[in-house]
N, C-alpha and C positions, 0 to 999 in steps of 0.2 A: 257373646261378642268376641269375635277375633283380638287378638292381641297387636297386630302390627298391621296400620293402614298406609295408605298410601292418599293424597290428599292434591287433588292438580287444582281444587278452586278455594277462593274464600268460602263459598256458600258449603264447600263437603267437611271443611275447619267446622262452620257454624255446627253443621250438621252431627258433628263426630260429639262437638261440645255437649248438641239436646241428648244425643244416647247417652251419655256420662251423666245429665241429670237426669235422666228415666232411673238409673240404679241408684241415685244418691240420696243419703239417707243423713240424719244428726248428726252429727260428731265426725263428718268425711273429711278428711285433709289430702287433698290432691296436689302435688309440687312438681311442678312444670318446668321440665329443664330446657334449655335450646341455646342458641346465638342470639343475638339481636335479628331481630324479621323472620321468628320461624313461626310464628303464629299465636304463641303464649296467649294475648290478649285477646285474641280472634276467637282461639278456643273458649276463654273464658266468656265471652260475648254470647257463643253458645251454651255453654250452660247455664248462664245467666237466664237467657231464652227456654230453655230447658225448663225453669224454675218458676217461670211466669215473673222474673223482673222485669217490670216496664218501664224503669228508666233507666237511661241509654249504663253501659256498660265500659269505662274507658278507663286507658290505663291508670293506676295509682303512683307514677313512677315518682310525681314531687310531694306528694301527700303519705304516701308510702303504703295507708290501706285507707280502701271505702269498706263501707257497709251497706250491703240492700237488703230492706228489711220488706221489703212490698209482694216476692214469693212464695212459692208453699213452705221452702225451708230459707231463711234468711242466707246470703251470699256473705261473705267476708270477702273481697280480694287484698291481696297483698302483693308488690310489689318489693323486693329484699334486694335488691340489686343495691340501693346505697347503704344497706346496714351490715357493721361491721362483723356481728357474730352473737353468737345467743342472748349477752347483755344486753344489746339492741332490741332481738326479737322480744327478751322479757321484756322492757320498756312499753310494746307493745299492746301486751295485757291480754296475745291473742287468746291463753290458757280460759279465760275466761267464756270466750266465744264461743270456741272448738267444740263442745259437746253441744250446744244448740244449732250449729250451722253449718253448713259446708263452706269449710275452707279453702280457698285456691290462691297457691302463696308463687308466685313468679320469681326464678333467681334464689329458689332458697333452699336448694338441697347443701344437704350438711348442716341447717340451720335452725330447721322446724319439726324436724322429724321426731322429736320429744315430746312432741304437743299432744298427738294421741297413739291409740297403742297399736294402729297401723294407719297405714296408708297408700296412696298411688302414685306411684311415680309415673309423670307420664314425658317424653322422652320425645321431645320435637326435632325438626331438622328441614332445613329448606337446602333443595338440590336446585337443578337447573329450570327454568322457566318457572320459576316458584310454586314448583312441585313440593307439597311439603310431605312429609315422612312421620309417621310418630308409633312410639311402641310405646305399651301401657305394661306398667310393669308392679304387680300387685305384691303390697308385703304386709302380708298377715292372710289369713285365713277367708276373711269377709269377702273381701275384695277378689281373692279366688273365686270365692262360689259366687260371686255374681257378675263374674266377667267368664265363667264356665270355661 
């Protein structure tokens, strides 16, 4: 899988999402950076799809995290945009989850990256006519070899 896409519909967001659940495995923490409107939730919506969750997929932003337990590997989403910083994310309890499910935590780099002993940064961006942009940016070793 290429490291940097380029993204001109909602359905190519879904789409990038299901390939990110075709590699994902127990204990994946993926943290999605962007602006507001770069796709975060969109993406996540695809991997959710990815994953075979069949109920609907939307943001956590006043809940802070769902959980879908209905795929091959259970989802966690997370939404970090209102928490203030690691005390927060422990409050959480994500540590518990993490090694059972893939994690995708929105707004929470600098925040979460403790959680397991690697993970994805993946790196959104919406340019003009909401062309969106994203680079995947692997840290640790796994995540190398399975984005080649």
């Amino acid at each position: 899988m290429k490291r940097e896409h380029v993204l001109p519909t909602l359905a190519d967001t879904h789409a990038l999402g299901r390939e990110l659940a075709a590699l994902a495995r127990p204990g994946d923490l993926l943290v999605l950076v962007g602006p507001l409107g770069a796709g975060k939730t969109a993406l996540t919506q695809g991997i959710g799809a990815g994953l075979g969750v069949r109920e609907p997929v939307t943001s956590p932003t006043f809940v802070i995290a769902r959980v879908h337990r209905d795929g091959r590997i259970p989802l966690v989403h997370v939404d970090a945009y209102r928490l203030g910083g690691h005390a927060d994310v422990d409050d959480l309890d994500l540590d518990v989850t993490v090694a059972s499910s893939v994690t995708v935590v929105e707004w929470g780099q600098g925040m979460v990256e403790q959680l397991a002993d690697e993970h994805l940064e993946v790196r959104l961006d919406r340019g003009e006519d909401d062309v969106r942009t994203v680079v995947l940016v692997p840290h640790g070793t796994g995540w190398e070899q399975r984005l080649g």
